[in-house]
C-alpha positions as CSV (number, residue, x, y, z in Angstrom):
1,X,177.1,88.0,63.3
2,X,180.6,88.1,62.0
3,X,180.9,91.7,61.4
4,X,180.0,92.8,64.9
5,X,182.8,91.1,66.5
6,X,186.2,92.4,66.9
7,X,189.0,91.4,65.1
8,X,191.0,88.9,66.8
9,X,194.2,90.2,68.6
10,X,197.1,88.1,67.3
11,X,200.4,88.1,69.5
12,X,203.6,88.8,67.0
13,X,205.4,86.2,69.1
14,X,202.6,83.6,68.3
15,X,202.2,85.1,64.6
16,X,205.9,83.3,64.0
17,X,204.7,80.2,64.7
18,X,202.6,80.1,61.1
19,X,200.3,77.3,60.1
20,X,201.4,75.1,63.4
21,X,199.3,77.5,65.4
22,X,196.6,77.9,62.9
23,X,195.5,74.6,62.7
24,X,195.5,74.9,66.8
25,X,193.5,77.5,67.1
26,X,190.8,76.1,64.0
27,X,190.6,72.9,65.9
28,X,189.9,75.2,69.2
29,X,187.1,76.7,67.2
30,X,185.6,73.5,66.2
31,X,185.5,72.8,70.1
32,X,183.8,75.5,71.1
33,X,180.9,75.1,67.9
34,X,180.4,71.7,69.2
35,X,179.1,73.3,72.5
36,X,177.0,75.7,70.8
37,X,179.7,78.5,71.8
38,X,179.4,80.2,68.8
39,X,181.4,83.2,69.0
40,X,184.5,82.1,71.0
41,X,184.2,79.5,68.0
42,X,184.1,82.5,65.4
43,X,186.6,84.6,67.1
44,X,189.0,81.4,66.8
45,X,188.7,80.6,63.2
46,X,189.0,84.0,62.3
47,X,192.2,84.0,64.8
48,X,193.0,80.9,62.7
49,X,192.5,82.5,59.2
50,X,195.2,85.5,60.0
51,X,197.5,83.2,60.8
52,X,197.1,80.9,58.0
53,X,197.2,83.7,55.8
54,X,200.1,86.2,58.0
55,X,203.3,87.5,55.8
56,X,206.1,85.7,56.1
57,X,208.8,87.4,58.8
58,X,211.7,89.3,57.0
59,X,214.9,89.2,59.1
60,X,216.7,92.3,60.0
61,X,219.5,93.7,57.2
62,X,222.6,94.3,58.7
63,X,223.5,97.8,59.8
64,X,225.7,99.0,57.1
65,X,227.9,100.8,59.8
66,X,228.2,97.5,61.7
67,X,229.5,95.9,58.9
68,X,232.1,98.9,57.6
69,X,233.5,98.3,61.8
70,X,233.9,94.6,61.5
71,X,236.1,95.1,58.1
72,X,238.1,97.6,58.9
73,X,239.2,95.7,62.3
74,X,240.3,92.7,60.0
75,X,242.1,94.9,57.9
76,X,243.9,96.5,61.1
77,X,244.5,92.8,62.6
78,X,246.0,91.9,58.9
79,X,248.3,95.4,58.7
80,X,249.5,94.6,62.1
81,X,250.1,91.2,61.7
82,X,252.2,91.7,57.8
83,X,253.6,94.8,59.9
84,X,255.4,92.5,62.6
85,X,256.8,89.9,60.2
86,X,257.7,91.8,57.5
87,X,259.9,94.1,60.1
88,X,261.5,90.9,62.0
89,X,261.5,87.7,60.1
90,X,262.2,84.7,61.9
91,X,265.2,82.6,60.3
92,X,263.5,78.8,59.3
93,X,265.2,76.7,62.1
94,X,268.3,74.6,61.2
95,X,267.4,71.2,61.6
96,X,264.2,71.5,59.0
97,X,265.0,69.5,56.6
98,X,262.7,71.4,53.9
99,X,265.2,74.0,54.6
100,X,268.4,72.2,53.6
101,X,266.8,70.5,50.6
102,X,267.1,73.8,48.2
103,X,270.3,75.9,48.2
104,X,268.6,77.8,45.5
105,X,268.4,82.0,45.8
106,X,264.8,83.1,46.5
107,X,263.3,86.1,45.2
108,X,262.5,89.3,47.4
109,X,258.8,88.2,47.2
110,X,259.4,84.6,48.9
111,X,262.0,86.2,51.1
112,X,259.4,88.5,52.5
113,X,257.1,85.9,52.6
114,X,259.4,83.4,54.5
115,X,258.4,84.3,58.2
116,X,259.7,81.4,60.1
117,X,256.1,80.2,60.0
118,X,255.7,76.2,59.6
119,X,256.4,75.4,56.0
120,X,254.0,73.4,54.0
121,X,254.7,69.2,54.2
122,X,258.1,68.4,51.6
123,X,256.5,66.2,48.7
124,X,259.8,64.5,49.1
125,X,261.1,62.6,52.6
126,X,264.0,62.4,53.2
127,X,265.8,59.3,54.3
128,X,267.9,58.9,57.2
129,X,271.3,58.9,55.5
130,X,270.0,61.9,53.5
131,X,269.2,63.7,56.2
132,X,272.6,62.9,58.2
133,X,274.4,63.8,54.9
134,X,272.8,67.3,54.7
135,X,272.8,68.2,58.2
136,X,276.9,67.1,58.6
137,X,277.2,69.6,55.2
138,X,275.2,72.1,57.1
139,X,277.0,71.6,60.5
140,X,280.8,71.6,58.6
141,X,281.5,68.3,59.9
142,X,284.7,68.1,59.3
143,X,285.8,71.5,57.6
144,X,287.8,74.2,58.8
145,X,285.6,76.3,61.4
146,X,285.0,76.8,64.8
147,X,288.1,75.3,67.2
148,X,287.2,72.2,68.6
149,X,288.0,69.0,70.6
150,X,289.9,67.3,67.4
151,X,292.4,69.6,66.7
152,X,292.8,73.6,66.0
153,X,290.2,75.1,63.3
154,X,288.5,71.7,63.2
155,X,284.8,71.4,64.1
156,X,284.3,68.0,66.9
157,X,282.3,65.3,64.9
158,X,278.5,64.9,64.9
159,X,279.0,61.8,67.0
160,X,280.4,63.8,69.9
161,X,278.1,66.3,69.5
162,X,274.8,64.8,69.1
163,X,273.3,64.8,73.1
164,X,273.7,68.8,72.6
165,X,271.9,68.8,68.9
166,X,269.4,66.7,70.3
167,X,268.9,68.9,73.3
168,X,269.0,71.9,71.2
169,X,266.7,70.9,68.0
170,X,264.4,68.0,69.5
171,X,260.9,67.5,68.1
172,X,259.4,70.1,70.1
173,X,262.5,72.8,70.1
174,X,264.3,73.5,73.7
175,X,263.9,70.7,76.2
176,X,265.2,69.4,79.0
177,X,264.3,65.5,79.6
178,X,265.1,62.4,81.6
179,X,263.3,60.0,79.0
180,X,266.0,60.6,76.1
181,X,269.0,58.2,76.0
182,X,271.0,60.1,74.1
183,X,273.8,57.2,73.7
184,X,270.8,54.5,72.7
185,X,270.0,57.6,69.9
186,X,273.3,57.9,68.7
187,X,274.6,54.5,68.5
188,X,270.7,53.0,66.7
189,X,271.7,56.3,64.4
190,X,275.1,55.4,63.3
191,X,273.9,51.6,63.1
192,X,271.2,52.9,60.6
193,X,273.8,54.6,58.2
194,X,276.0,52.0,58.2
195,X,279.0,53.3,60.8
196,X,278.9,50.4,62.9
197,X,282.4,51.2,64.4
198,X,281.1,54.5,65.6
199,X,277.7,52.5,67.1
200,X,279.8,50.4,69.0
201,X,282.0,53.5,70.5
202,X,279.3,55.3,71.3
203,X,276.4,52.3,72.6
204,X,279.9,50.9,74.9
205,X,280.4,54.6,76.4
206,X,276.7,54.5,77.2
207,X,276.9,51.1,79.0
208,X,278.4,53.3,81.9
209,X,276.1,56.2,82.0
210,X,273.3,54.2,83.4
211,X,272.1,51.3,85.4
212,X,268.4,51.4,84.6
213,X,267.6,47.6,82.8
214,X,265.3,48.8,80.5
215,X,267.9,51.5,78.5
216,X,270.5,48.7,79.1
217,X,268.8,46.1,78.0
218,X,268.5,48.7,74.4
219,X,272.0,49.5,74.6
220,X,273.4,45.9,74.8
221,X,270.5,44.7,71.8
222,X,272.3,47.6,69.6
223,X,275.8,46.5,70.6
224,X,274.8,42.9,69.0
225,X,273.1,44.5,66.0
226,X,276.4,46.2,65.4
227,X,278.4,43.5,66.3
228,X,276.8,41.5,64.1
229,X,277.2,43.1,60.6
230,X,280.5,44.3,61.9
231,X,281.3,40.6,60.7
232,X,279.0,40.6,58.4
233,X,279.6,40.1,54.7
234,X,278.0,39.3,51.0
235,X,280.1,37.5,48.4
236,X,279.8,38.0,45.1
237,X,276.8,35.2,44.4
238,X,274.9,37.3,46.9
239,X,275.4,35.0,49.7
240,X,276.9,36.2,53.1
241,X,280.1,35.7,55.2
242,X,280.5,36.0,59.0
243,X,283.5,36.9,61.3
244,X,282.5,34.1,63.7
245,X,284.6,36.4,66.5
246,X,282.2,39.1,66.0
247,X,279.3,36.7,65.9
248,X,280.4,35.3,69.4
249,X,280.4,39.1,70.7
250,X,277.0,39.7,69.0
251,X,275.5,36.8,70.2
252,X,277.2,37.4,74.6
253,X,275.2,40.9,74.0
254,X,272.5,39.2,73.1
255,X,272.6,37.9,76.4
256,X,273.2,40.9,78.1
257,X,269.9,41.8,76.9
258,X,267.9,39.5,77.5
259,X,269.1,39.4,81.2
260,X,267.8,42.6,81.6
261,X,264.7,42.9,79.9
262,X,263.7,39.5,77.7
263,X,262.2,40.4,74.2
264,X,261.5,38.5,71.2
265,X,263.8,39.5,68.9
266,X,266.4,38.8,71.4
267,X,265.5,35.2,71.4
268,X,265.4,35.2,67.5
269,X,268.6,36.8,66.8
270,X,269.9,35.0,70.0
271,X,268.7,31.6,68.0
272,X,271.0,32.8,64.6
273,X,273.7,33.5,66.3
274,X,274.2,30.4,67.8
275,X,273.2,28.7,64.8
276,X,276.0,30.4,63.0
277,X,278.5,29.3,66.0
278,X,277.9,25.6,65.2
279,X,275.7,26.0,69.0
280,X,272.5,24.0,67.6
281,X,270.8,23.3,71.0
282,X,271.3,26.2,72.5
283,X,270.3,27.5,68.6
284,X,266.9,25.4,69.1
285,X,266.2,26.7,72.3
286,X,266.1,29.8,71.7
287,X,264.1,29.8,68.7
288,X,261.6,28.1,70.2
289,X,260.9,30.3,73.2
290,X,260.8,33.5,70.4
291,X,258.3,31.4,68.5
292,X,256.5,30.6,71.8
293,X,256.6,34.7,72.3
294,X,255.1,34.9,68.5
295,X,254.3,31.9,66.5
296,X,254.1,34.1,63.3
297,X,258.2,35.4,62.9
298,X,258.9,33.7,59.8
299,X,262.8,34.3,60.1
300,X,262.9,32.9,63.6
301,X,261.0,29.5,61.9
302,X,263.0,29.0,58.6
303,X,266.2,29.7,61.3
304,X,264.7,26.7,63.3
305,X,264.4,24.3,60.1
306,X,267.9,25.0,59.4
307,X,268.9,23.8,63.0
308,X,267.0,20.7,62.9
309,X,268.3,20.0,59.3
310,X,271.9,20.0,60.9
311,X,270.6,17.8,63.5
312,X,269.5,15.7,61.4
313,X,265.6,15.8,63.0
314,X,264.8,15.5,58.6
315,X,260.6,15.3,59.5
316,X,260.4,18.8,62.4
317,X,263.2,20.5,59.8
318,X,260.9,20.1,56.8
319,X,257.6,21.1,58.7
320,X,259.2,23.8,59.9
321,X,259.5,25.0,55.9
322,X,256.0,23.6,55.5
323,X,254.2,26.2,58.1
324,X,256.0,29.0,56.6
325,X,255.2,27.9,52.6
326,X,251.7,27.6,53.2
327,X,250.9,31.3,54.0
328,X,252.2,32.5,51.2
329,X,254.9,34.9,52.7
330,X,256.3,38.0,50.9
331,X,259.2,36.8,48.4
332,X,262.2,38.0,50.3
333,X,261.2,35.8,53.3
334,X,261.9,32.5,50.9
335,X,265.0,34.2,49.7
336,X,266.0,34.5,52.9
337,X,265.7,30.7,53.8
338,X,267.1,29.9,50.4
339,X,269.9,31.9,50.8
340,X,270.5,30.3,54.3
341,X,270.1,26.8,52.9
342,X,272.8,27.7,49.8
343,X,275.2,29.3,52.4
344,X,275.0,25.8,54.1
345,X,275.5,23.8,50.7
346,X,278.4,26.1,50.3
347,X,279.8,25.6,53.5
348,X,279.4,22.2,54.3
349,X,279.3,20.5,50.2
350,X,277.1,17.2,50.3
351,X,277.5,16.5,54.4
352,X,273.8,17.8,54.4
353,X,271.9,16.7,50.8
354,X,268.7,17.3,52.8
355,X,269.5,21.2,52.2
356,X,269.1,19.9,48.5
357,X,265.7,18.5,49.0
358,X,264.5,22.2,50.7
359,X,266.1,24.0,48.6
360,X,263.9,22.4,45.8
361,X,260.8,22.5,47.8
362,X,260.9,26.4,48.7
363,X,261.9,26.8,44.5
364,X,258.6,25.7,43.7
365,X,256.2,27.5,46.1
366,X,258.3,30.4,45.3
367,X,257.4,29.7,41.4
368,X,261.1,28.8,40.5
369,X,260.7,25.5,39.1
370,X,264.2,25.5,37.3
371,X,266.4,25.8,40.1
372,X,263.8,23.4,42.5
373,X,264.5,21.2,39.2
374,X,268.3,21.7,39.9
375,X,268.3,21.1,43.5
376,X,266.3,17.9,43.5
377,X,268.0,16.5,41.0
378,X,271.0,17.1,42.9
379,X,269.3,15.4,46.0
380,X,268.8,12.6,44.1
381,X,271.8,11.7,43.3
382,X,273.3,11.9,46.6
383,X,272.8,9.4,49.3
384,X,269.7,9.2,50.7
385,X,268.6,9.8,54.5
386,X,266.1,7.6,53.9
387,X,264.0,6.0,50.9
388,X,261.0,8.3,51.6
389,X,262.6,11.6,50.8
390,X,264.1,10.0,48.1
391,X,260.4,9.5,47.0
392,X,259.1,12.7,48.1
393,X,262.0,14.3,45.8
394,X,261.2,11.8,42.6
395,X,257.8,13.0,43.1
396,X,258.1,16.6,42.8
397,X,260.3,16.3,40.1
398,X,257.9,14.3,38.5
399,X,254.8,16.8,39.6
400,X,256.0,20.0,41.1
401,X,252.5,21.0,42.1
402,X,252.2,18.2,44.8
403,X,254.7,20.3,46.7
404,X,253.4,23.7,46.5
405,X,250.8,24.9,49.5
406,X,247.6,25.7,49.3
């Protein structure tokens, strides 16, 4: 019976779909042989069989002409594109600091190459000072050049100049802007390298140039900063002097800024200075509300031990150094308090032994145990403020581990 039917008529589109349709059209057969339809159940498995059995679909090649146009259009784009830059090269712009890094002569091959495109990232950054130092070399601060505002042949200094350089070279090229400062830029700038003179010139020029309390409230913080290590000082032991004078204008900025926009470090700093003046309430205050602000400023907590140390509160003064012991802080944040507890030995000899006593507690849960050794000893032999830090003392000379933190 087979041989007297046609051959089934298999769509190419259904072809494609391979065994998935076989199996389809064999179970259709099956169907159709369970109703005694014996032929449409012949024509399907046959119809099944071709498919099972069909040659796999080859793709297309690609017209060889097609592909000759699509190379030759890249090699046009690439010859037009080499054409323009080779022809005008762009100088790199002046304030890249990749570019100021080499003074070395280039080659033809990386002077053709040297488009003004966006140079690859330096494996070296440069620091601020670095940077300032190698832009003043390339703007001749300071050297014979253009006439200026200083004198005949003599270029104005950077600090005069820099609302124009920012305008001129800011991050995204020309721009013309409302949200810059240029005063709060300059004067946080010349903090940064150190020229605190020129921070204060410039922040105290900016003070009049605006009225809005959130840039004044910057300005007067960076007056204090100056201010501040304006009268700043280290010895020769490594411990630091202040120009109280300076302190007392650091500390009325200070204010300033806080009256126009409260911030935590404001409070902090507000907290040392007054510490420093000899102001301990007004020191304690102030601490207290930055610590209420963020509970985890270390420096603002070892600044309020020292206060109540030198008002004699002996029990919140050492818990104060307990909090910040037991979480293990980075090394420089016990040399800080150390250093603030020696400055206080230094200045005030044994009016305070209980600086003694901390002294030799922060030695050991920094790992010093010589100098806590030193210190306690010391504390020992001073009078007491009382027989149980005598004790405490005796017994962490005795066993330094009881006083370190877990």
């Amino acid at each position: 019976m087979a041989d007297t039917l046609n051959p089934p008529v298999i769509d190419p589109g259904t072809a494609s779909d391979g065994p998935k349709e076989a199996l389809r059209r064999y179970r259709q057969g099956n169907r159709l042989f369970a109703r005694q339809e014996l032929t449409g159940a012949l024509t399907q498995w046959q119809a099944a069989d071709q498919l099972w059995h069909a040659p796999a679909v080859k793709t297309p090649r690609f017209a060889w002409p097609h592909l000759r146009a699509a190379l030759a259009l890249l090699l046009s784009v690439a010859a037009v594109y080499l054409l323009l830059f080779g022809l005008f090269p762009r100088p790199p712009r002046p304030m890249d600091p990749t570019a100021m890094q080499s003074s070395q002569p280039r080659n033809w091959l990386d002077e053709w190459l040297d488009t003004g495109r966006p140079p690859a990232p330096p494996s070296h950054k440069m620091g601020m000072r670095e940077w300032w130092a190698k832009f003043s070399e390339l703007m001749g601060e300071g050297k014979p050049g253009q006439p200026g505002e200083n004198g005949p042949g003599m270029r104005p200094p950077l600090s005069e100049k820099w609302e124009q350089l920012i305008h001129r070279y800011g991050r995204h090229g020309m721009m013309e802007t409302m949200d810059l400062d240029y005063s709060i830029m300059a004067g946080y700038g010349l903090s940064g390298l150190g020229d605190f003179d020129a921070s204060v010139e410039v922040l105290e020029k900016g003070l009049t140039k605006t009225r809005d309390a959130e840039r004044l409230s910057e300005i007067y913080q960076g007056l204090a900063n100056s201010y501040y290590f304006l009268g700043y000082r280290l010895s020769h032991g490594g411990l630091a002097e202040y120009d109280l004078k300076l302190v007392r204008k650091a500390a009325d900025a200070y204010e300033q800024s806080i009256a126009h926009r409260p911030k935590i470090g404001s409070y902090g700093n507000l907290g040392w200075m007054y510490f420093l003046l000899g102001e301990y309430r007004k020191a304690e205050s102030y601490s207290l509300r930055a610590l209420a602000l963020d509970p985890a400023t270390d420096y603002v907590r070892l600044n309020l031990g020292l206060t109540y140390l030198m008002e004699q509160k002996f029990a919140e003064s050492h818990e104060a150094y307990r909090f910040v012991a037991s979480h293990h802080p980075p090394d420089e944040v016990f040399m800080g308090g150390l250093n603030d507890l020696k400055e206080v030995v230094r200045d005030h000899g044994g009016r305070h032994p209980f600086a003694y006593l901390m002294i030799g507690y922060l030695s050991i849960n920094r790992g010093d145990i010589p100098q806590s050794q030193t210190y306690l000893r010391k504390f020992v032999s001073l009078p007491q403020p009382g027989a149980y830090w005598k004790d405490l003392a005796e017994g962490w000379l005795a066993n330094p581990n009881s006083a370190v933190e877990y």
